[in-house]
C-alpha positions in Angstrom: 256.2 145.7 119.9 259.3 144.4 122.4 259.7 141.6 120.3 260.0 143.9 117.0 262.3 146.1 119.1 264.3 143.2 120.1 264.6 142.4 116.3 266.3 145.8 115.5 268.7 145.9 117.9 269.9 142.1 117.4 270.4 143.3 113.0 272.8 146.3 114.4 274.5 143.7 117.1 275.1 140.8 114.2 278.6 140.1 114.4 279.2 141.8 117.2 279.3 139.1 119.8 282.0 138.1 122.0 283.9 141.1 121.3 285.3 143.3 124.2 282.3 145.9 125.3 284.7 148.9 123.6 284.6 146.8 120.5 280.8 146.1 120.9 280.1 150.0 121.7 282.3 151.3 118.4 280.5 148.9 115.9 277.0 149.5 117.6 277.4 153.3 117.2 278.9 152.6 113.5 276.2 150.5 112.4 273.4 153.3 113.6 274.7 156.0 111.9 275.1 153.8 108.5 271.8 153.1 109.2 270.3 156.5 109.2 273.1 157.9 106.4 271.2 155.5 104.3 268.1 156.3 105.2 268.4 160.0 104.9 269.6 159.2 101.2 266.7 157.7 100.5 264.2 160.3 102.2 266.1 162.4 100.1 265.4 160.5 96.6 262.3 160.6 98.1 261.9 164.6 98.1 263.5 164.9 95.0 260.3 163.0 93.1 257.8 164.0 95.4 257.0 160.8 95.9 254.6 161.2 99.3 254.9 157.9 100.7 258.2 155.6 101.0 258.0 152.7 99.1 256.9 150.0 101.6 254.1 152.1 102.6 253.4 152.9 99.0 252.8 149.6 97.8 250.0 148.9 101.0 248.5 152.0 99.8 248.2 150.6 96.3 247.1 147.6 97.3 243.8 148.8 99.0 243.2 150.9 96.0 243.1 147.8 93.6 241.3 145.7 96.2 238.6 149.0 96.4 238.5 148.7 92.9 238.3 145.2 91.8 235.8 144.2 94.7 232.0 144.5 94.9 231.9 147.8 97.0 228.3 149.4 97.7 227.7 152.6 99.4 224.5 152.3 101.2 224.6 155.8 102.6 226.4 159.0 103.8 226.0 161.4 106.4 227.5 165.0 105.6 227.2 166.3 108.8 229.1 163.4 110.8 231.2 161.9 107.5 229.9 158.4 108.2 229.5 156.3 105.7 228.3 152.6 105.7 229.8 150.1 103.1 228.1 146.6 101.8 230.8 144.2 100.5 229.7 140.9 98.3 232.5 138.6 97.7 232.5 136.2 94.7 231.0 132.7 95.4 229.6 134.1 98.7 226.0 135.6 99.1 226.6 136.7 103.0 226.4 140.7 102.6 229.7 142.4 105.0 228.8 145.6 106.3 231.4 148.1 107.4 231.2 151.7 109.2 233.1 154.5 108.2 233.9 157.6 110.2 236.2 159.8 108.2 236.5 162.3 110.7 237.8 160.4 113.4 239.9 158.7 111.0 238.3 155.0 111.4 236.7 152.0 110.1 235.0 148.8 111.3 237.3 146.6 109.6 240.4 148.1 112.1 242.8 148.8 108.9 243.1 151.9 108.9 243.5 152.4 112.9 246.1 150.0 112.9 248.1 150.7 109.6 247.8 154.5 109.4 246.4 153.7 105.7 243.1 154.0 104.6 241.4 150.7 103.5 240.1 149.8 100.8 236.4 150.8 102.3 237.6 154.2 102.8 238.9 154.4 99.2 235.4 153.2 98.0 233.9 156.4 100.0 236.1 158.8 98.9 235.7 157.5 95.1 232.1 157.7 95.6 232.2 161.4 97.0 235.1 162.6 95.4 237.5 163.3 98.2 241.3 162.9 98.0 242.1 159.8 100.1 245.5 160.4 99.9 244.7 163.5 102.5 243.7 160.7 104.9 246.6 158.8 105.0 248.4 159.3 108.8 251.0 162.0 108.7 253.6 160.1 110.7 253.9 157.4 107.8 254.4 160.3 105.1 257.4 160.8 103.4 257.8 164.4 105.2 258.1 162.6 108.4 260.2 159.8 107.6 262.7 162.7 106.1 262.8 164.8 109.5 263.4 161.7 111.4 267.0 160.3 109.4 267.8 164.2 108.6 267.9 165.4 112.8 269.7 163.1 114.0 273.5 164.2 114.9 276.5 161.6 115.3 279.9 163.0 117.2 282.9 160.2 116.6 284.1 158.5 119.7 287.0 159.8 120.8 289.3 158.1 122.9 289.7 158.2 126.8 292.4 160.5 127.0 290.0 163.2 125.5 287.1 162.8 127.6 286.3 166.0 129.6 286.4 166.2 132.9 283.4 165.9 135.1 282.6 167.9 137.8 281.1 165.1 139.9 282.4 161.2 140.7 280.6 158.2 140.7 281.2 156.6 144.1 279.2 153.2 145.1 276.9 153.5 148.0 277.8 150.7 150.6 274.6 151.1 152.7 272.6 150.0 149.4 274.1 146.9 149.0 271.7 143.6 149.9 273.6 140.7 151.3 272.3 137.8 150.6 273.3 134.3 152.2 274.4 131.7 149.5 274.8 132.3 146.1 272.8 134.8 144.1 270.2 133.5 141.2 271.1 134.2 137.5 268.8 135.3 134.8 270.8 135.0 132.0 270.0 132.6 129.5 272.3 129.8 129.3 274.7 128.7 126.3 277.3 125.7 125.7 279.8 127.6 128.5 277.3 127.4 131.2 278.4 123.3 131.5 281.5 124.0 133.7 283.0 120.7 131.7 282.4 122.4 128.4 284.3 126.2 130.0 287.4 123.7 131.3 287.5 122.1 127.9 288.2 125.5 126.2 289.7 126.8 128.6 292.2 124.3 128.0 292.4 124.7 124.3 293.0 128.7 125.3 296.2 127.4 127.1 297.6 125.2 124.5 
């Protein structure tokens, strides 16, 4: 999950590098509200043809309905009371029998699909084909097209304005001396090092700066 997050901040920071920070802080906060103007176009589009899912979530969704389709699904019982259901899968050129647990009211299966997509899998298709519930019902609301609309429609943007219009505060920001740690020697770095780091490398362009 940090490493996805990581991801979508570095695509709204591309390009942005060595910039000045007021440079980096206006094209950061352009960049995020193109992203959710466009996105609140196409939740739109998306309202307009009641389609329920967007389109990425759509074709998953599709997917495990083929797969429950085409594949050798058995439903070896039900139980009404609890809504589990137990599934035997054959697959071609294999004569192991799969077994897999479905619990429909808590929303689960054995295989771990549908806990970790939010879709139901093709198992859970199967059982709702074989009982004649609506699957689509099951699918997780926070994926649903709903959902994805109220998240790019709330969202409010106020342009930057410049320093001379800031408001006044009612409080200042003063340092606190007795919070400072002195060290002896020279503090540690964690930043990750580039080319500049070599001081021969910084002198060098430094150099070319001044010519």
């Amino acid at each position: 999950m940090t490493t996805n997050m990581s991801e979508c901040f570095n695509g709204v920071l591309v390009g942005a590098r060595r910039l000045p920070i007021t440079a980096i802080v206006r094209i950061t906060f352009q960049r995020t509200k193109n992203f959710f103007v466009e996105r609140d176009k196409l939740a739109t589009k998306f309202q307009r043809t009641n389609q329920r899912f967007i389109d990425n979530i759509l074709k998953l969704y599709e997917k495990e309905a083929d797969e429950g389709v085409t594949s050798r699904y058995y439903v070896d019982g039900y139980n009404n009371a609890l809504q589990i259901a137990s599934v035997s899968t054959f697959y071609d050129g294999s004569k192991k029998t799969y077994t897999y647990r479905v619990k429909l009211s808590t929303r689960e299966c054995s295989c771990g699909k549908w806990s970790f997509t939010g879709i139901p899998c093709s198992h859970v298709m199967d059982v709702c084909r074989h009982f004649h519930f609506e699957v689509s019902e099951l699918v997780h609301a926070v994926i649903s097209t709903q959902m994805y609309a109220s998240i790019y429609s709330s969202a409010l943007f106020l342009s930057l304005a410049d320093e001379e219009e800031w408001e006044e505060t009612p409080f200042m920001l003063m340092h606190d001396p007795d919070r400072l740690i002195q060290r002896r020697g020279r503090d540690v770095t964690t930043r990750i090092h580039n080319d500049f780091s070599d001081s021969k490398v910084f002198s060098n362009y430094r150099g070319l700066e001044a010519s």
